[in-house]
Backbone as CSV, one residue per row, in Angstrom:
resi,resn,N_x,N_y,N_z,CA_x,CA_y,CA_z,C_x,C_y,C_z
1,UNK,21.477,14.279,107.601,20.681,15.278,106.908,20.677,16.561,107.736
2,UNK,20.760,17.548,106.991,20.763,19.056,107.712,19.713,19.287,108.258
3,UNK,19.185,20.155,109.448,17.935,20.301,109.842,17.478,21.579,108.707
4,UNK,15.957,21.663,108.913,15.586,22.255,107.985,15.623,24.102,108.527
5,UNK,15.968,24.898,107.154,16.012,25.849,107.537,14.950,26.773,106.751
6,UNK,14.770,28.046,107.522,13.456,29.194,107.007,14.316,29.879,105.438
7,UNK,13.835,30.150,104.664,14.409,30.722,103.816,14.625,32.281,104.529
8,UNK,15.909,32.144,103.464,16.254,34.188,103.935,16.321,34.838,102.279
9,UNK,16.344,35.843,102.548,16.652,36.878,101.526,17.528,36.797,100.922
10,UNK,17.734,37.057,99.668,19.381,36.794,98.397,18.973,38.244,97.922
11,UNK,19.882,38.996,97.414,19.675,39.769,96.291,20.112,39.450,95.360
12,UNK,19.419,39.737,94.286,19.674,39.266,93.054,19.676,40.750,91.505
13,UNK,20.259,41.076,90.744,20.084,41.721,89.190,19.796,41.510,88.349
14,UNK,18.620,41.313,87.967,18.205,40.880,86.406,17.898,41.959,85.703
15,UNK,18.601,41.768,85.011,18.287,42.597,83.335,18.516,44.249,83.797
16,UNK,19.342,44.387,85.163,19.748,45.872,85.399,18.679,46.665,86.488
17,UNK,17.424,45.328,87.005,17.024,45.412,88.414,17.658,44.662,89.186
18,UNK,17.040,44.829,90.425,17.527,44.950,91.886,15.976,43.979,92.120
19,UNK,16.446,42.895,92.754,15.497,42.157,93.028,15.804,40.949,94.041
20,UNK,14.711,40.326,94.709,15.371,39.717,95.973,14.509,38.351,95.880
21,UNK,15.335,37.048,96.520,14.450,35.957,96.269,14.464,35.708,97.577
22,UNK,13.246,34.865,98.200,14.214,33.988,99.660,13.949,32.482,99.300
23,UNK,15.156,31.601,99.499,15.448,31.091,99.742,16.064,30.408,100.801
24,UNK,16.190,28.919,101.325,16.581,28.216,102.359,18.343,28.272,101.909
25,UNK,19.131,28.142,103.309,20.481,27.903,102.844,21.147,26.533,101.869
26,UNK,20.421,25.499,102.229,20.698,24.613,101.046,21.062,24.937,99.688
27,UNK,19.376,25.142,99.040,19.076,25.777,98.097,20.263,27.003,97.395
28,UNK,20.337,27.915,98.182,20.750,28.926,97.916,22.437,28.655,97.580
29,UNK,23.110,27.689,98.440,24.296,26.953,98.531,24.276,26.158,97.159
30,UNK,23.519,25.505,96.980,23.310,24.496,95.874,23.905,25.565,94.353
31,UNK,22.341,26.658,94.300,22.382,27.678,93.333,23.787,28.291,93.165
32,UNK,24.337,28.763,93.964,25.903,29.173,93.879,27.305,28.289,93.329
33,UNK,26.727,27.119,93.805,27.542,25.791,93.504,27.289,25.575,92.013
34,UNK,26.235,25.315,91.412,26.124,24.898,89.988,26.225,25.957,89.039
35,UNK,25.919,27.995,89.664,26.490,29.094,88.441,28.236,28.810,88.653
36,UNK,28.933,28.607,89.445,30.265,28.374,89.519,30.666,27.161,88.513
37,UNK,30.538,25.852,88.791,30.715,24.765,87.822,29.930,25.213,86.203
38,UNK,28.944,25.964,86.185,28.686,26.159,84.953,29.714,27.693,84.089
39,UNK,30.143,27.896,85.091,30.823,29.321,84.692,30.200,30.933,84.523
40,UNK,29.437,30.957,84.940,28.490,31.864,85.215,28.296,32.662,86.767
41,UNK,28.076,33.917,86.899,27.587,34.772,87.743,26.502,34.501,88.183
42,UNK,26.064,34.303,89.741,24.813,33.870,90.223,23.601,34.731,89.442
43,UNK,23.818,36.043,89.066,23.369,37.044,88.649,23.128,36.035,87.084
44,UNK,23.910,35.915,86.030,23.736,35.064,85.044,22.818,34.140,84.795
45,UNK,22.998,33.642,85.731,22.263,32.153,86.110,20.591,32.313,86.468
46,UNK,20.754,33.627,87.446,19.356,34.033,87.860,18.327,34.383,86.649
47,UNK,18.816,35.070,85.714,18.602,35.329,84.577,17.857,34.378,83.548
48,UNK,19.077,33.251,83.094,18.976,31.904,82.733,17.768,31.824,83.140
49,UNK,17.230,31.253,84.354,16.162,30.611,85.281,15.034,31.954,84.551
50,UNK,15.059,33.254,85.105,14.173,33.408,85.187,13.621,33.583,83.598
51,UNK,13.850,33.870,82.775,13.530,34.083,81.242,13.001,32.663,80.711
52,UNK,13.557,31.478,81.338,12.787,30.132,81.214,11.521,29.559,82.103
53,UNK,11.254,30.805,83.537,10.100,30.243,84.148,8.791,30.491,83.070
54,UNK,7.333,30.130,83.995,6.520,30.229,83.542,5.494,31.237,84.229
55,UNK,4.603,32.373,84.231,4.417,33.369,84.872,3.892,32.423,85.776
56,UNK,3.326,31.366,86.261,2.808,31.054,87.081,3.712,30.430,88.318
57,UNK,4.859,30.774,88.187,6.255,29.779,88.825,6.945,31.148,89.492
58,UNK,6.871,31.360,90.914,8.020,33.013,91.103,9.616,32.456,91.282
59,UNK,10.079,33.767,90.836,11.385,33.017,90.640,12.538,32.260,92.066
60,UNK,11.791,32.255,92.922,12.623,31.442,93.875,12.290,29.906,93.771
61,UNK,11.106,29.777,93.526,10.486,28.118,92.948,10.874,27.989,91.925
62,UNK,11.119,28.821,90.726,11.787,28.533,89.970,13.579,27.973,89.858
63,UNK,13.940,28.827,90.844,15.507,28.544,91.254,15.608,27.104,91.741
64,UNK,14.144,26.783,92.760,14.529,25.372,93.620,14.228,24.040,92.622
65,UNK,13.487,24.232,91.754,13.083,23.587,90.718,14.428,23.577,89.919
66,UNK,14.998,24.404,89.520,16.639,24.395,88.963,17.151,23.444,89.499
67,UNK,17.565,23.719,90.794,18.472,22.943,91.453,18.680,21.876,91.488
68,UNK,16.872,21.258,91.781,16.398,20.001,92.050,17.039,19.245,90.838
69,UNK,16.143,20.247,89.107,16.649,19.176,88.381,18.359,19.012,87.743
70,UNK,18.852,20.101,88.636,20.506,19.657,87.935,20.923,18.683,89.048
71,UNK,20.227,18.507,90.206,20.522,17.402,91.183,20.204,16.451,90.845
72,UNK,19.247,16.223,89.745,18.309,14.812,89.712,19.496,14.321,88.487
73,UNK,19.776,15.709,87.663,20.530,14.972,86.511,21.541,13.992,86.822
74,UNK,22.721,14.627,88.147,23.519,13.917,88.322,23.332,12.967,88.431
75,UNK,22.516,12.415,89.821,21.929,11.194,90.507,21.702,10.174,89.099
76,UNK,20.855,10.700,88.064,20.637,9.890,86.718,21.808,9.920,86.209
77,UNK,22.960,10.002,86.085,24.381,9.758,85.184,25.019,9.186,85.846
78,UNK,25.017,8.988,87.163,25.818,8.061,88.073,25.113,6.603,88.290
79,UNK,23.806,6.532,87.741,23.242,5.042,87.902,23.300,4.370,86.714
């Protein structure tokens, strides 16, 4: 297991802002990994996520919450 790391800064464009999340390198590795396999621009993807959070969710918990559940999906299709 990786040791744990501090989140850093991403920049991110939604909707034609300039906006920044932090995130841990995992995470952020993960997020890049699944807009690629889905065919999409991290920028795309950020989008995706954020137009589906809930105002009470900011969008970097929202991103890790992404991740988690396209991680959980796999884990569930392989058992």
């Amino acid at each position: 297991m990786e040791e744990f790391h501090r989140p850093r800064k991403h920049s991110l464009t939604l909707n034609g802002h300039r906006t920044s999340v932090s995130l841990e390198d995992p995470f952020w590795k993960a997020f890049i990994g699944i807009a690629k396999q889905r065919g999409l621009a991290i920028n795309e993807l950020a989008a995706e996520i954020d137009t589906r959070r809930g105002v009470d969710c900011g969008l970097a918990s929202a991103i890790r919450l992404y991740v988690l559940e396209s991680l959980n999906e796999r884990w569930v299709d392989r058992v």
